[in-house]
C-alpha positions as CSV (number, residue, x, y, z in Angstrom):
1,X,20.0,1.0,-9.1
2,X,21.3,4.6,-8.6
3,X,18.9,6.2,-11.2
4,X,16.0,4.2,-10.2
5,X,16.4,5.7,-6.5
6,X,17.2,9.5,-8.0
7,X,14.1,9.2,-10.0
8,X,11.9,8.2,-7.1
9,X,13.4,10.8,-5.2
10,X,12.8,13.5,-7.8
11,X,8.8,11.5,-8.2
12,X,8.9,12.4,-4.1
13,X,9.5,16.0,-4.9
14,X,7.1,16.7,-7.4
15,X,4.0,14.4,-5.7
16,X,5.0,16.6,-2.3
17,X,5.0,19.9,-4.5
18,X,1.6,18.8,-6.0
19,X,-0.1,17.7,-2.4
20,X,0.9,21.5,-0.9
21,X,-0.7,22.8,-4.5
22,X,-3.9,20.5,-3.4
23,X,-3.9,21.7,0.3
24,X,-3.5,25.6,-0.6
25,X,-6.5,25.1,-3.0
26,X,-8.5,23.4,-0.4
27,X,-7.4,26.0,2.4
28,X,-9.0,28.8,-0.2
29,X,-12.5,27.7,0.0
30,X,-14.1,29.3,-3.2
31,X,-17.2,27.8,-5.0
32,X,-15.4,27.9,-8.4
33,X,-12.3,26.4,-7.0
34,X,-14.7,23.0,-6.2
35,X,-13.7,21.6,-9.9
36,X,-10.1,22.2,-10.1
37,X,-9.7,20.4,-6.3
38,X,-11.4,17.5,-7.4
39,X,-9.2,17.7,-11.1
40,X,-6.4,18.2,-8.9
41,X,-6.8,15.2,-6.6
42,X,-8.0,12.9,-9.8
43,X,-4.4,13.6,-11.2
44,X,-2.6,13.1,-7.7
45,X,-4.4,9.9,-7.9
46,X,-3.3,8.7,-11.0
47,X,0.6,10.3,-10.4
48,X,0.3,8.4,-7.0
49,X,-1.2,4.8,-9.4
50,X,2.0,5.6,-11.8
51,X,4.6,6.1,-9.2
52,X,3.2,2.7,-7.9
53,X,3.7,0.7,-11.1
54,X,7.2,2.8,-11.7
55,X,8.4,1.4,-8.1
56,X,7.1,-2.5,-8.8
């Protein structure tokens, strides 16, 4: 029970680092950044679908 909690804690941590990654490339508003914003939700998306099934 432990290591289930310290991995969801350490999942917390890393989908927290990667929205704050998402937000800074949103706050830079570049034409060529458009593709790597949509990218990098897509994969937040799926971390988030993962972190889901890890938890149930």
């Amino acid at each position: 029970m432990k290591l289930i909690k310290n991995l969801e804690i350490k999942a917390l941590h890393v989908l927290i680092a990667n929205l704050f990654i998402v937000l800074k490339m949103v706050i830079i508003p570049k034409e060529n950044k458009n593709i790597y914003v949509k990218n990098a939700v897509l994969v937040l998306m799926l971390f988030v679908i993962i972190l889901l099934i890890e938890v149930i």
